[in-house]
C-alpha positions in Angstrom: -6.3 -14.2 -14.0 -9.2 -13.4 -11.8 -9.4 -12.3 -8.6 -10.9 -15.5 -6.7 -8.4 -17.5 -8.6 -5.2 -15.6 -7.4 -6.3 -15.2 -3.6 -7.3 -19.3 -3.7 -3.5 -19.5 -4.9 -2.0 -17.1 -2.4 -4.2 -18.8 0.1 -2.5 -22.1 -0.7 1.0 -21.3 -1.6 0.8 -19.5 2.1 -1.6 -21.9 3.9 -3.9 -19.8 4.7 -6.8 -21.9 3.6 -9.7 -19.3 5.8 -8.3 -16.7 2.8 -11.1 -16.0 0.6 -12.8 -13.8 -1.6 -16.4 -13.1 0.2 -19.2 -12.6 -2.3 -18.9 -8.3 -2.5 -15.3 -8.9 -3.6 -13.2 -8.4 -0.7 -10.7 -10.1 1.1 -8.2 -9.2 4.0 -4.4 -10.6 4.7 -3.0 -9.6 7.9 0.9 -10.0 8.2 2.8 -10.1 11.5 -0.5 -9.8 13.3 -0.4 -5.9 12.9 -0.4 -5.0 9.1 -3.5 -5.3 7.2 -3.3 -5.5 3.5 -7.2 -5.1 2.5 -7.8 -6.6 -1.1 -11.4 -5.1 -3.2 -12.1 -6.9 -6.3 -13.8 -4.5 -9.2 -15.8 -6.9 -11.3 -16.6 -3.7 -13.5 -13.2 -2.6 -14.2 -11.6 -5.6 -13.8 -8.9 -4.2 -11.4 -7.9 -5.3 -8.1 -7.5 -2.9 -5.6 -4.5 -3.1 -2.5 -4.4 -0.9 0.6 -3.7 -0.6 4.0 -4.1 2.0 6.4 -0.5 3.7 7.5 -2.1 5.8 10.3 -4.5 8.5 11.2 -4.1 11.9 10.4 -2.3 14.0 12.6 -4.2 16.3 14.6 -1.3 19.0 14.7 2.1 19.6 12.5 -0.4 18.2 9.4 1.8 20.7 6.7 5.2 19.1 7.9 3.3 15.3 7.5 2.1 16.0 4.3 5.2 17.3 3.0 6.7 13.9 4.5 4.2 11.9 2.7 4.6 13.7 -0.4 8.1 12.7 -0.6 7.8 9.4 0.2 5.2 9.5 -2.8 7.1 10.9 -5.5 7.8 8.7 -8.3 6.6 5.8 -6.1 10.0 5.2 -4.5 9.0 4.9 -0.9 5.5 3.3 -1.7 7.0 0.4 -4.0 4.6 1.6 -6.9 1.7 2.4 -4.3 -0.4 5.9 -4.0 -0.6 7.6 -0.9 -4.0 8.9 -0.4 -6.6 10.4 2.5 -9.4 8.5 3.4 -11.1 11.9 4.6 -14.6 10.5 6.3 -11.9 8.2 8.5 -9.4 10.9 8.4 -7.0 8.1 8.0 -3.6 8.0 5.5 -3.6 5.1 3.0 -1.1 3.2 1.0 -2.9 1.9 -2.1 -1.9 0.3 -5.0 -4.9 -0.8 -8.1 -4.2 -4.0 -10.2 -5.6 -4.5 -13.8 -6.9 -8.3 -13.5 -6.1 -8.4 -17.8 -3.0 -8.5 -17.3 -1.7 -10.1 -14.1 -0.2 -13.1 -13.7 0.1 -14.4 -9.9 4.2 -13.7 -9.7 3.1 -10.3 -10.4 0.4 -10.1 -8.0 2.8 -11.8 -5.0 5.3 -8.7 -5.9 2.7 -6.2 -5.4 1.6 -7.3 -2.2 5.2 -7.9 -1.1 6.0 -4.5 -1.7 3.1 -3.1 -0.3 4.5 -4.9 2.9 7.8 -4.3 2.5 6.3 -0.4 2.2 4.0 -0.1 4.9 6.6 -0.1 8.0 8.5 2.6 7.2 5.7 4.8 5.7 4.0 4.3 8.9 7.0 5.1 10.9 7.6 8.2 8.5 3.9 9.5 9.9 5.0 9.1 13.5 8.4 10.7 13.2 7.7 14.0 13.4 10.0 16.7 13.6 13.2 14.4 13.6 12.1 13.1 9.9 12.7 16.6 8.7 16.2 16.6 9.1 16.5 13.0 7.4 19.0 13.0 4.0 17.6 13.0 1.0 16.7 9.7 -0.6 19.9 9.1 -3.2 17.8 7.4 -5.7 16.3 11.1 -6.3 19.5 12.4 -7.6 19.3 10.8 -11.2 15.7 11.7 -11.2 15.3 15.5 -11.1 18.1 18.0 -12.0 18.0 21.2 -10.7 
């Protein structure tokens, strides 16, 4: 499908008829009035990039937030198939997740951004914990994955 084609459908299956692609390819759904899903359309690659920003960098304790976002990364667990990623000039973490138009169909694209939802809340609550995230137990889904 193309990118102006699944966004009209989203737009109607949600009725959110104002929901368009503007003409540089870029679209933005906000959810629960506080969570911005920002879509960028790449004619030349034919890819359809998701984000949303999770939070500013913090100013202090950055080693301990990385390490938490690194985690929460790893094998895409936490992100539901998203990258987490520094937008350095805004100094702002993002959840981001790239589409390849060839081959998605619109059940696939819904998934993605529901995930990406679904995502977003506890990343961005895992970049204001702090300290107190540190001492959180392991995710169990790990323990499968790597053996020590």
């Amino acid at each position: 499908m193309n990118a102006s084609d699944l966004i009209a459908e989203l737009a109607q299956r949600t009725g959110l008829s104002q929901l368009t692609l503007s003409p540089d390819g870029t679209a933005c759904l906000v959810v629960e009035d506080s969570l911005s899903i920002n879509l960028e359309h790449d004619s030349a690659t034919r890819r359809l990039h998701l984000y949303t920003v999770l939070g500013p960098l913090p100013t202090t304790d950055r080693e301990a937030c990385y390490g938490r976002l690194l985690e929460a990364n790893l094998f895409g667990l936490q992100t539901g198939g998203g990258s987490i990623g520094l937008h350095r000039p805004g100094s702002q973490i993002v959840l981001s997740r790239t589409l390849d138009l060839d081959i998605l169909d619109y059940t696939a694209f819904e998934a993605a951004l529901e995930q990406m939802v679904q995502s977003a809340g506890p990343l961005k609550g895992l970049l204001d914990a702090g300290a107190q995230a540190e001492a959180s137990a392991p995710d169990p889904r790990m323990s499968h994955l790597l053996r020590g």
